[in-house]
LODOPA-401465 format. One line per field, with one value per residue (C-alpha): residue in three letters; residue number from 1; x, z, y. Coordinates in steps of 0.1 Angstrom, whole numbers, plus 5000, padded with zeros to 4 digits. Layout:
N
aa	(Ala | ...)
i	(NUM | ...)
px	(X | ...)
pz	(Z | ...)
py	(Y | ...)
This chain:
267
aa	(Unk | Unk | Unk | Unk | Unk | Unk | Unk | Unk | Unk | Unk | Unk | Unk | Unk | Unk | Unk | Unk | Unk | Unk | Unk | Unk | Unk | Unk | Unk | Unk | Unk | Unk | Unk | Unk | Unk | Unk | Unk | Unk | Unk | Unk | Unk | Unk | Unk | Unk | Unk | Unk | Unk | Unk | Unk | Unk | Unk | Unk | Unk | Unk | Unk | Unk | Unk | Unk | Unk | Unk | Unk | Unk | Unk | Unk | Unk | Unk | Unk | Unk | Unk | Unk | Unk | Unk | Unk | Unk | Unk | Unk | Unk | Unk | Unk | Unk | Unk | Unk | Unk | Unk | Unk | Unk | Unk | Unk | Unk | Unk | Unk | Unk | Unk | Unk | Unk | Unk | Unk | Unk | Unk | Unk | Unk | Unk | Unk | Unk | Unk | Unk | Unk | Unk | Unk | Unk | Unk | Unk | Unk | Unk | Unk | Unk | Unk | Unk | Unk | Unk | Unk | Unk | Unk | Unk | Unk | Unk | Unk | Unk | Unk | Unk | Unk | Unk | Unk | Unk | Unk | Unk | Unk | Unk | Unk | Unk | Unk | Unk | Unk | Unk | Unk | Unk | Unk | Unk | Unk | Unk | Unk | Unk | Unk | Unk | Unk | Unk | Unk | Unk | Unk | Unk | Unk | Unk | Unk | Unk | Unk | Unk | Unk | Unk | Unk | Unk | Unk | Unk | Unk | Unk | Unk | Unk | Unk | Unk | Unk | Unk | Unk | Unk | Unk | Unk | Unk | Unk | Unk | Unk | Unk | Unk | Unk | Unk | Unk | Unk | Unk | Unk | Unk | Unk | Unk | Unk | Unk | Unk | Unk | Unk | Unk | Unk | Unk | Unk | Unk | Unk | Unk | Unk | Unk | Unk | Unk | Unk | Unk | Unk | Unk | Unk | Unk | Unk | Unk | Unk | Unk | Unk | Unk | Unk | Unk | Unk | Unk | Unk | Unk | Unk | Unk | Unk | Unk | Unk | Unk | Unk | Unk | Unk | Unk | Unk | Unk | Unk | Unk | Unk | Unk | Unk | Unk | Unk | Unk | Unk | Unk | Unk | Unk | Unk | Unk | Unk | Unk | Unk | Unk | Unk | Unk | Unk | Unk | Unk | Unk | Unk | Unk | Unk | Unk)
i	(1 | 2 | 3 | 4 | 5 | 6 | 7 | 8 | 9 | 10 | 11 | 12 | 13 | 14 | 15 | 16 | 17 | 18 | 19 | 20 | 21 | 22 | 23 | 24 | 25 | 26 | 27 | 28 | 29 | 30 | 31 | 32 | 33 | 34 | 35 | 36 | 37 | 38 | 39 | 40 | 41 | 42 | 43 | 44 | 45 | 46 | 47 | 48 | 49 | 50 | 51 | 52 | 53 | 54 | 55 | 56 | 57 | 58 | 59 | 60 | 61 | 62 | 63 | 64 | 65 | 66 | 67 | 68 | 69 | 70 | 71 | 72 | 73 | 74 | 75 | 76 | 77 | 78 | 79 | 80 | 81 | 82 | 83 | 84 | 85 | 86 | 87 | 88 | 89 | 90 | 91 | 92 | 93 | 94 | 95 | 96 | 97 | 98 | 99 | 100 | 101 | 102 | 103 | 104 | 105 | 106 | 107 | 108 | 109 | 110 | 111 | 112 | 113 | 114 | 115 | 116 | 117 | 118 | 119 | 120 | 121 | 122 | 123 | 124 | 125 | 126 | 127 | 128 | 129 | 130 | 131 | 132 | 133 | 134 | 135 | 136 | 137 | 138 | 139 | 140 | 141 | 142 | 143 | 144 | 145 | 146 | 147 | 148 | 149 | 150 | 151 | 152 | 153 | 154 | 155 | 156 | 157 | 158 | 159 | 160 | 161 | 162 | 163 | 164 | 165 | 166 | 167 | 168 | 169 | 170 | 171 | 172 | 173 | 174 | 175 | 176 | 177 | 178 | 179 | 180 | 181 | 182 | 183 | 184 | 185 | 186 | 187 | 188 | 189 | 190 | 191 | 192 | 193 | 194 | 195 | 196 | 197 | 198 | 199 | 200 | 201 | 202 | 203 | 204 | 205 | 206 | 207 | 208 | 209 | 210 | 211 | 212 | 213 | 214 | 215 | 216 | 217 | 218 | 219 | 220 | 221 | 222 | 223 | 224 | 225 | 226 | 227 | 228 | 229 | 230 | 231 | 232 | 233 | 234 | 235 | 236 | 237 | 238 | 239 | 240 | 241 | 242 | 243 | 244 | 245 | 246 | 247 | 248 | 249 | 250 | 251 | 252 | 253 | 254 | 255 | 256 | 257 | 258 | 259 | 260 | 261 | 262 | 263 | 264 | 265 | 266 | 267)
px	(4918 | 4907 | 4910 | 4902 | 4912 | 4939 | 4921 | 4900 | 4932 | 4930 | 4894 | 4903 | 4929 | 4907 | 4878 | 4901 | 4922 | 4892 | 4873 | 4899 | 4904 | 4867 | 4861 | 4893 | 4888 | 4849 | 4859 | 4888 | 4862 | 4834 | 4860 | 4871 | 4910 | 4913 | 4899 | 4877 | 4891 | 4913 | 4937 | 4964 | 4958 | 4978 | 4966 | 4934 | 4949 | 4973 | 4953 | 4928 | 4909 | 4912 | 4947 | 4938 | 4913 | 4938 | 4967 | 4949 | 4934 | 4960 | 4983 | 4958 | 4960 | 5000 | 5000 | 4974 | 4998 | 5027 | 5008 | 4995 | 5029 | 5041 | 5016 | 5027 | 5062 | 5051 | 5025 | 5056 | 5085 | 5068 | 5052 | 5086 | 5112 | 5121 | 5122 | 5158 | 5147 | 5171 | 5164 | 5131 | 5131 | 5161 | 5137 | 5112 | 5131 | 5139 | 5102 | 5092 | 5124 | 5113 | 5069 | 5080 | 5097 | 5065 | 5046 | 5062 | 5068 | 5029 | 5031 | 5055 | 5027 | 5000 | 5017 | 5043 | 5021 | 5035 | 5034 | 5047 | 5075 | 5081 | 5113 | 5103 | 5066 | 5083 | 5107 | 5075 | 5057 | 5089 | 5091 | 5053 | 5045 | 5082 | 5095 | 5057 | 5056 | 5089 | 5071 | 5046 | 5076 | 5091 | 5056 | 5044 | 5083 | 5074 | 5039 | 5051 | 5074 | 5050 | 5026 | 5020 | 5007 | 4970 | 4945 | 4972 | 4955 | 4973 | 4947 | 4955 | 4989 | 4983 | 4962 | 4988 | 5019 | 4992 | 4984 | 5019 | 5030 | 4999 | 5012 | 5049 | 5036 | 5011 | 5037 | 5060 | 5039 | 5024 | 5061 | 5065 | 5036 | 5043 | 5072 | 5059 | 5033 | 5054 | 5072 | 5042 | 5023 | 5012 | 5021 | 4984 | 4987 | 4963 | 4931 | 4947 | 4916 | 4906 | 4921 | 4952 | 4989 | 5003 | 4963 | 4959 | 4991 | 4983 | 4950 | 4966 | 4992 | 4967 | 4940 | 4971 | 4981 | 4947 | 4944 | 4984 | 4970 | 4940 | 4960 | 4985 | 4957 | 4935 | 4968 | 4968 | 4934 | 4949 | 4957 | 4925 | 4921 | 4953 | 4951 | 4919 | 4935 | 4954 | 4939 | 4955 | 4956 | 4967 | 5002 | 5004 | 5021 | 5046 | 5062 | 5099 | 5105 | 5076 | 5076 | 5038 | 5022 | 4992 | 4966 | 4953 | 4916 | 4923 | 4938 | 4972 | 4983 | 5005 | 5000 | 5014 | 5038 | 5030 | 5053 | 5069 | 5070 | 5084 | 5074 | 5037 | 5027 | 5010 | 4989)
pz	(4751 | 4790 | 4810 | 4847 | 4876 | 4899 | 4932 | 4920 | 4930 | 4965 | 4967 | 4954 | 4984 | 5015 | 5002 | 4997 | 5027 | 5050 | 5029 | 5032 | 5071 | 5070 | 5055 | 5063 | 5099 | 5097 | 5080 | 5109 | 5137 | 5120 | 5116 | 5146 | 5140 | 5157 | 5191 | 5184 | 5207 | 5184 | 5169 | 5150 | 5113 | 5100 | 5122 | 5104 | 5071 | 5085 | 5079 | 5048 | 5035 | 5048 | 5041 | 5003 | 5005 | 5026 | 5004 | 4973 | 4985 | 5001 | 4972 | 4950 | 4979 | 4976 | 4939 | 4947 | 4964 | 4947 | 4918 | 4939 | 4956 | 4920 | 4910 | 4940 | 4928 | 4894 | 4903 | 4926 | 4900 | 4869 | 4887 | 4903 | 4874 | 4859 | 4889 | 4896 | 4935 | 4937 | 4977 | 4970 | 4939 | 4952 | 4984 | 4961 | 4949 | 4981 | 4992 | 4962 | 4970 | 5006 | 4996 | 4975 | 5000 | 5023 | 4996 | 4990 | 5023 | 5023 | 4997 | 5012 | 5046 | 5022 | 5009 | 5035 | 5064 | 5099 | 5106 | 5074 | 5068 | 5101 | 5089 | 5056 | 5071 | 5100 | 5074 | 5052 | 5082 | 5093 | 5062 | 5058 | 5094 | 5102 | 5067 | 5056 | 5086 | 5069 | 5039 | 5058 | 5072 | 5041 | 5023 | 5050 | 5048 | 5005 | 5013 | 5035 | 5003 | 4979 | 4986 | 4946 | 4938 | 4926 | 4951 | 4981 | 5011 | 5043 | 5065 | 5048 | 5055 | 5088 | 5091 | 5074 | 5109 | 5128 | 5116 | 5112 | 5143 | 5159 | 5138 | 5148 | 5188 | 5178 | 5166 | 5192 | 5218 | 5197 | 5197 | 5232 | 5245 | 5218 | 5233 | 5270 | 5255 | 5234 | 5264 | 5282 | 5253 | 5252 | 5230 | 5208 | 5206 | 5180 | 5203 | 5235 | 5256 | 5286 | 5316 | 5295 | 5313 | 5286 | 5274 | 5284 | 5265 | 5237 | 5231 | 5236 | 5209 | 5182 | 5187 | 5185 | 5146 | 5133 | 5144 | 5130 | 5097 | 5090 | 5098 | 5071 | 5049 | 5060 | 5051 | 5014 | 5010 | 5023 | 4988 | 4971 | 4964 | 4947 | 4928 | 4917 | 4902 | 4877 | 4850 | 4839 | 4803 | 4790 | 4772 | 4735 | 4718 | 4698 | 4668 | 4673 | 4634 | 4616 | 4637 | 4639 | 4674 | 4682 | 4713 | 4732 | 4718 | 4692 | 4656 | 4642 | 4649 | 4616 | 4584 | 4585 | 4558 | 4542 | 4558 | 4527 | 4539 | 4513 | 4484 | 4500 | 4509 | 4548 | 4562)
py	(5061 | 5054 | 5081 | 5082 | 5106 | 5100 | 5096 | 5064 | 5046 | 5056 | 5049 | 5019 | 5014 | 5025 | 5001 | 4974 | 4967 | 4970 | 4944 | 4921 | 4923 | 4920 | 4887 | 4869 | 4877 | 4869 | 4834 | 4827 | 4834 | 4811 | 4785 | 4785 | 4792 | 4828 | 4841 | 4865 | 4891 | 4912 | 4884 | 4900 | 4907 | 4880 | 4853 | 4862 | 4850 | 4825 | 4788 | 4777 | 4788 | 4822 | 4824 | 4820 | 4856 | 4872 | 4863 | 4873 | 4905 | 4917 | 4910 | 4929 | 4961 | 4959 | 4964 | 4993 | 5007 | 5007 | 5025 | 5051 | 5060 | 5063 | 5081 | 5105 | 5103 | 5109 | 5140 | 5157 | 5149 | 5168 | 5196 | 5203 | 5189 | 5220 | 5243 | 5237 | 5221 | 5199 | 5188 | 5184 | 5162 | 5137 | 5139 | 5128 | 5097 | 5087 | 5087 | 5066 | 5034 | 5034 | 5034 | 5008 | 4988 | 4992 | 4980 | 4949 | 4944 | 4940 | 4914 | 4894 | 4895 | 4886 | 4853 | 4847 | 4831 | 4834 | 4796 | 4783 | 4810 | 4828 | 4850 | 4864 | 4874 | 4892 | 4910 | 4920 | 4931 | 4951 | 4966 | 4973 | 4989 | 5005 | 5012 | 5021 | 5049 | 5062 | 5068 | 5088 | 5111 | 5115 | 5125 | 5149 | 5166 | 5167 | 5180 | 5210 | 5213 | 5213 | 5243 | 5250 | 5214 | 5217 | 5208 | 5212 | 5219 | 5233 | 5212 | 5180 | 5187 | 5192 | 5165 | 5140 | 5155 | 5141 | 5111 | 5104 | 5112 | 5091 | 5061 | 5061 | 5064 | 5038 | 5013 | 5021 | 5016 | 4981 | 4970 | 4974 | 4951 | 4928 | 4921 | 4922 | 4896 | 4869 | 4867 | 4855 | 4835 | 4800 | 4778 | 4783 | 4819 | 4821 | 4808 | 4834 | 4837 | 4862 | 4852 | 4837 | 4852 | 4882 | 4883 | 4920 | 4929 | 4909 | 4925 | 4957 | 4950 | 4936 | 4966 | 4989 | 4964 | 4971 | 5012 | 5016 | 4996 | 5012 | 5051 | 5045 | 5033 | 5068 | 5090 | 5076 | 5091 | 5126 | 5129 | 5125 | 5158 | 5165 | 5133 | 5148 | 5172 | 5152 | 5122 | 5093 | 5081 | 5045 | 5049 | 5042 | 5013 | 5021 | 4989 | 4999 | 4983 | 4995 | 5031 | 5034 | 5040 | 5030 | 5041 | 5010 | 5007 | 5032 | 5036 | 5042 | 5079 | 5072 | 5056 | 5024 | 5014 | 4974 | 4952 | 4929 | 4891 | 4867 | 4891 | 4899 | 4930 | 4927 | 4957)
């Protein structure tokens, strides 16, 4: 049976996401198809053959997360289920519909480019920056909640109000001279240059993209060392006719009666 520790996921995650802003953005600059003065994140993965790392990396980091803000759900929901909290556990559920949502809003950036499908990348950014900094609210209420969970850490907690407060002033103020600088772009946004009108707001708004990204991925490895605390193990396979369940790369944990197929006995 495979057994691995919870926190591997999130190692997983913070390697990930900045190997994929890495190389897509290294590729657009070579190439030619980005300014290399802090083009936003998804210009980076916006034209081929970038677009086909970014899209597949990024998909890979969306999935990532998913599982790990399960995993959180998970770790909360059984410590907690029979202790009759009732705020706490719907809280809980809540938490893990809007992580979700972040997390496919992520997808939907990853292979929804911003010049071939404008309105469904602005949703999955929407829903990945705005939605995703929800998620951060409604884990850091849970954590202040959750004072009995092994490997809880007051500091971590701590440091997760602050992180999540520096994110939702990051994105507010990233919001704001986006605005200021869409109002002002040329038509090639993507090659914006210094000395461009709206360039100093633009640069402003991407630098703030990249330090709101690479926060929310930070808070996800606040939880490395209560995810430490727990292991995972593949589920079994259980033959709903024949009744015998079986552990991925293991044996039957039950004898298994012959199945009779046209008067031959199959084991």
């Amino acid at each position: 049976m495979v057994t691995y520790r919870g926190h591997f996921i999130l190692i997983a995650l913070t390697i990930l996401f900045p190997l994929t802003c890495i190389i897509s953005y290294t590729m657009a600059v070579l190439l030619g198809h980005v300014n290399a003065w802090f083009p936003y994140i998804s210009d980076t993965g916006t034209r081929p053959p970038e677009s086909c790392v970014f899209g597949f990396l990024l998909g890979i980091y969306a999935l990532i997360c998913a599982k790990a803000i399960h995993l959180r759900y998970r770790q909360v929901s059984i410590y907690y289920t029979d202790s009759n909290r009732n705020i706490l556990l719907i809280t809980n559920k809540v938490g893990l519909f809007i992580g979700w949502s972040a997390a496919l809003g992520i997808y939907l950036v990853a292979n929804f480019q911003e010049t071939n499908v404008l309105a469904v990348h602005l949703i999955g950014a929407f829903l990945a920056f705005v939605i995703g900094c929800v998620y951060m609210w409604v884990q850091t209420v849970i954590s202040y909640r959750t004072s009995l969970l092994p490997g809880h850490s007051h500091n971590y907690t701590r440091l997760r109000l602050f992180l999540t407060v520096l994110n939702t002033l990051g994105i507010i103020v990233f919001l704001v001279f986006a605005t200021i600088a869409s109002s002002k772009k040329p038509k090639d946004d993507q090659h914006w240059g210094p000395g461009s009108d709206g360039f100093t707001e633009h640069v402003v708004s991407t630098l703030l993209e990249w330090v709101v990204a690479f926060i929310a991925t930070g808070y996800f490895l606040t939880f490395a060392k209560e995810f430490h605390k727990f292991e995972l193990q593949e589920a079994k396979l259980n033959f709903l006719e024949s009744g015998s369940n079986f552990e991925l790369g293991g044996k039957s944990t039950e004898e298994t009666p012959p199945v009779t197929i046209n008067g031959i006995e199959n084991y």
